[in-house]
N, C-alpha and C positions, 0 to 999 in steps of 0.2 A: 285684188292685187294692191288695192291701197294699203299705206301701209307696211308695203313687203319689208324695209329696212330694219324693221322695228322686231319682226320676229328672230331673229337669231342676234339682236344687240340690244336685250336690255341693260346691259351694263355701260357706262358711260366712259370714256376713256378719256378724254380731255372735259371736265364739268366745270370748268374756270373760263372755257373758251366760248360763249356765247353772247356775244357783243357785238355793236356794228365799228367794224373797217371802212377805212377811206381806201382800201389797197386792191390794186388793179389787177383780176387776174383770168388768163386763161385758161378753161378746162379743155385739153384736146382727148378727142377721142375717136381710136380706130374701130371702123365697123365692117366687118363682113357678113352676109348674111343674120343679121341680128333684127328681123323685123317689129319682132314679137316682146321684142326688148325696151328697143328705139323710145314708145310713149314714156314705159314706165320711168328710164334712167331719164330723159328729159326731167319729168315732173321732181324727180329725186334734186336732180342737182341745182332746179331753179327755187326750191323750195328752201334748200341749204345755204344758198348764196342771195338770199335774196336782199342781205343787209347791206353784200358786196357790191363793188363796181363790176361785175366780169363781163366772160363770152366765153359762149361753148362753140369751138371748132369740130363738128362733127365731119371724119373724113369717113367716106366710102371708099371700101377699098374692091370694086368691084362685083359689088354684090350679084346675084343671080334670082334674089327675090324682092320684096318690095320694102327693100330697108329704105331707098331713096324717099321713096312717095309716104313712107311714114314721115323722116324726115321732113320733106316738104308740107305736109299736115300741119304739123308740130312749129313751123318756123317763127319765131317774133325779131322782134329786133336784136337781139342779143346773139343769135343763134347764127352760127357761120357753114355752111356745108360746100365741102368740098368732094368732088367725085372725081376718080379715078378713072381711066380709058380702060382698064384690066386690074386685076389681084397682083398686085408685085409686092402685097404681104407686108404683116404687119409695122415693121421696122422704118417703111417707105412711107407707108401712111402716117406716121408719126411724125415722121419728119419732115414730110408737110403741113402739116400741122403745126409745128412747133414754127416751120418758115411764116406760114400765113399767121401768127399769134403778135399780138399787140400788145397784152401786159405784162407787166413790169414781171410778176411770175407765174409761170406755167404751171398745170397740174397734167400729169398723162394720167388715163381712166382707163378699165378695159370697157367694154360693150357689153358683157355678158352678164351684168346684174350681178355680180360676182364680188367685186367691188365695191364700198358703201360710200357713197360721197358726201357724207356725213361726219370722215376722217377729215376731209379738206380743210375745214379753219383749221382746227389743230395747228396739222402737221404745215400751214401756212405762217400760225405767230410761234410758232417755233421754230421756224425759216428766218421768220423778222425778229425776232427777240434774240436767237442766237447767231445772226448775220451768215447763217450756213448757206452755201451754195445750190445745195442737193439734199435734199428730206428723204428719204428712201422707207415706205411701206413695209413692213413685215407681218407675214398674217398668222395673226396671235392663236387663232383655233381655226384650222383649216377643215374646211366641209369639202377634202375630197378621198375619192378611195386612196386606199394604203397603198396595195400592192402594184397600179399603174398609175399611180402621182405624187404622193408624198414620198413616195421608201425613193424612188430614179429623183424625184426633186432634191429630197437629202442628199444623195451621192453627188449632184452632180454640184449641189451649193458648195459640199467639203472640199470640190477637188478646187473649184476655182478660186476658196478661198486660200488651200493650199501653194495653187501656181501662181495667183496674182499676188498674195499678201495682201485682198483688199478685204477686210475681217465684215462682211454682212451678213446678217441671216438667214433674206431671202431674195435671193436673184429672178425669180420667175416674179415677183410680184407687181405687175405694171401701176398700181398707184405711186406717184412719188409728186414731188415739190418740187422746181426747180427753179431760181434764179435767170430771167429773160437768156442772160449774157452766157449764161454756164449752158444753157440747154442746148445755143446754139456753138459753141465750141462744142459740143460731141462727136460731130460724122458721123450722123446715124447712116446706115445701107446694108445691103445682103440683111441679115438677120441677127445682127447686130443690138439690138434689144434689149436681151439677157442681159447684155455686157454693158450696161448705161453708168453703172458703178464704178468698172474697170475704165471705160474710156469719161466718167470725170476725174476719177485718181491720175491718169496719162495728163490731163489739162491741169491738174493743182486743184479741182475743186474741196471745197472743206464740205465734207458727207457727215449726215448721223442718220439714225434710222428710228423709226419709235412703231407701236403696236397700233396693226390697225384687223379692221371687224372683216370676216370672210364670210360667204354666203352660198349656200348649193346653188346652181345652175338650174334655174326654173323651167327656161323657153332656149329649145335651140338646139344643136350638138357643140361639143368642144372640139376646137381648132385643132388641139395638141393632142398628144399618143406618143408611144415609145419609138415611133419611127424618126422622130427627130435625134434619136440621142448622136447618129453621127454627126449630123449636122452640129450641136452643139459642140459635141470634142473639138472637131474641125475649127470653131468661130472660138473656140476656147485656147488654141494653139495659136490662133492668128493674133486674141489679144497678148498674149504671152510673148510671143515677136512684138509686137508694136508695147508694151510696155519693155520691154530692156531691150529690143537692137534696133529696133523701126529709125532712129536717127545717130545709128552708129552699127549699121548693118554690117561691114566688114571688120568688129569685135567677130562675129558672129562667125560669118561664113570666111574670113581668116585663119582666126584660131581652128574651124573643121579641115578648112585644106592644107594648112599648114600639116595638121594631125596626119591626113593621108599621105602628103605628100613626103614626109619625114619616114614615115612607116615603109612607101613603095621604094625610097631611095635603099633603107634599111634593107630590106629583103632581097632587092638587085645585088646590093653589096655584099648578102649573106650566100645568093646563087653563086656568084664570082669566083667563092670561095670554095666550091662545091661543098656547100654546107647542106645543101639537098638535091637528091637525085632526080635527075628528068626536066621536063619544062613548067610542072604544075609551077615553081615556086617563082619562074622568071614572069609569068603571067601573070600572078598577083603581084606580082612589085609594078610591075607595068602598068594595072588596072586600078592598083592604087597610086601611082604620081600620078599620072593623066587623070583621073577621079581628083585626086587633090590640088592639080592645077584648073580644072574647070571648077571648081567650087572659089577658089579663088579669085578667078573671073569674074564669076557670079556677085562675090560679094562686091568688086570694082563696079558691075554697073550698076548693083543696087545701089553706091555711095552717091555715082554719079545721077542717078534716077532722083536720089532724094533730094541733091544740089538744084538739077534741073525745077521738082516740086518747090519749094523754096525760094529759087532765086525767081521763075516764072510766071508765079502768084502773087509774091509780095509776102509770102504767110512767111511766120518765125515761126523754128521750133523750142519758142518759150510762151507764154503766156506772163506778162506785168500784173499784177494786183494793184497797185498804188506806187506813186512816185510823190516824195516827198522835197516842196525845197525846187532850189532851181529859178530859171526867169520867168515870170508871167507870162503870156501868151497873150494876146491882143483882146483884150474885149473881157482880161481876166478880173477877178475881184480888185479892189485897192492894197497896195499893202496894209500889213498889219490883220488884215483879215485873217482868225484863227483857221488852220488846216482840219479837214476832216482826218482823221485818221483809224484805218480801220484794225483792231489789235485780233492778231493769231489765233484763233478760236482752239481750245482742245476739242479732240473727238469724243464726244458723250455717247454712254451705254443705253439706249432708249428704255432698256429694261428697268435699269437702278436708278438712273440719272448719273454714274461715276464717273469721271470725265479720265480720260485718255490723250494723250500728245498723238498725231497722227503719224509721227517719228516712229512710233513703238517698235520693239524687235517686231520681226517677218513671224509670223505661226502665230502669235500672241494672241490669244482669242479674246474676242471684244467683251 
């Protein structure tokens, strides 16, 4: 098993990137029964980072086998392990992860050897060199079957890029990059994961993606199967709400009861007129106002729900990047001290390197 990285990546993807960093960084990773995994990605990623400052946040997400006691094998100073009371699944575990992490930037990893942690400086001084928020993973030659993972993976990368307008390749790929600040503006929960791209496009983060190595599955079973795909529609309709109504919910659920309720007035007013016979047609005007005033409702307390989230947290629904100018602050530089200023990055194609406004028309493929 020594080794293992080397046989499906002899080609080299970033060969400019092999130098020592001062730059601080976290590798989190979720594990669920991955016993047999545990030694090898250790030695992988200490091997790879060994120029680096890091720490590997190893979470257990309630294994059932001896992923722990590998882990604890394996522990040095560097090594962080977190355990889970139960499996409340990948997305949670992450997000512990990302809570307990200390450097300046985060890597997410999966467990499953799948993943080459050999991408990491990369897709790290191309984080730092183009001041991006979110490095996002794309796996340039996938080692899985067609018919139950790449062909449902494709359909379901289209549709989200469809509903969201967030133009990436690959959304199931859990390697990515992320800036300390951006990982934790996310909300990771429920299974929420997938959508790490969609909910930093919701915060403003500046995303690009670049090509990283894929490897078959050595030791284990895979997590995933087609049983999830309602699952994802579901979390895919939730991002789709929370990017356009999540903070202006009654655009939303007004304009639908408005819709009904306009319609059931319409139809009463057409019964009136004996414009149809019997009581079929009084019922639907009835069952569409009442339908169209409880939707209306709805959207009243969601506006009210989100003032309450808001005003009872302290959170803004905006995120500042920089403020330029203004009065010092107590303890701040001298005047005359040059500002930092950080300038708008375009969104670059990881494929070509051509760079993109992240403005671009909606559908506009990356």
């Amino acid at each position: 098993m020594e080794g293992y990285f080397d046989l499906h990546a002899s080609y080299d993807l970033f060969p400019e990137i092999r130098k020592k960093h001062g730059c601080q960084i976290s590798i989190v990773i979720p594990l669920f029964n991955e016993q047999d995994n545990v030694p090898h990605l250790l030695r992988a990623v200490r091997d790879t980072l060994q120029n680096f400052d890091y720490e590997i946040i190893a979470v257990d997400d309630g294994s059932t086998d001896n992923t722990v006691q590998m882990l604890r094998q394996s522990a040095d100073e560097r090594l962080k392990i977190i355990t889970m009371t139960r499996n409340f699944g990948q997305t949670s575990a992450m997000a512990a992860g990302i809570a307990h992490a200390s450097g300046e930037y985060i890597a997410t990893l999966d467990g499953d050897l799948q993943n080459d942690p050999t991408d990491i400086p990369g897709m790290l001084e191309h984080a730092r060199s183009g001041q991006w928020d979110i490095v996002a993973g794309y796996r340039a030659n996938r080692l899985d079957g067609f018919l139950l993972r790449k062909l449902p993976s494709r359909i379901a990368n289209a549709m989200i890029r469809k509903l969201t307008g967030v133009h990436l390749r690959d959304y199931g790929c859990t390697l990515k990059v992320f800036k300390k600040e951006a990982a934790e503006r996310l909300g990771l929960y429920g299974e929420l994961h997938r959508f790490i791209p969609v909910l930093g496009n919701i915060s403003g983060a500046r995303m690009t993606e670049l090509p990283v190595r894929h490897h078959k599955r050595r030791f284990g079973k895979s997590k995933y199967g087609l049983g999830r795909t309602t699952r994802v529609l579901g979390d895919l309709l939730l991002m789709v709400y929370m990017q356009r109504w999540m903070r202006k919910p009654m655009h939303l659920f007004g304009a639908l009861g408005g819709t009904f309720l306009a319609a059931g007035i319409l139809l009463l007013v057409w019964q009136m007129l004996h414009l149809f016979s019997g009581t079929t047609g009084t019922l639907a005007g009835l069952a569409l106002s009442l339908g169209g005033i409880m939707v209306v409702l709805l959207g009243l307390i969601a506006e009210m729900l989100m003032r309450s989230y808001y005003e009872g947290t302290g959170k803004t629904p905006y995120v500042i990047r920089e403020i330029i100018g203004g009065a010092a602050p107590a303890g701040a530089a001298p005047a005359g001290t040059p500002l930092a200023v950080i300038p708008a990055a375009p969104f670059v194609n990881g494929r070509n390197g051509h760079s993109f406004r992240q403005d671009r028309v909606a559908g506009e493929p990356v």
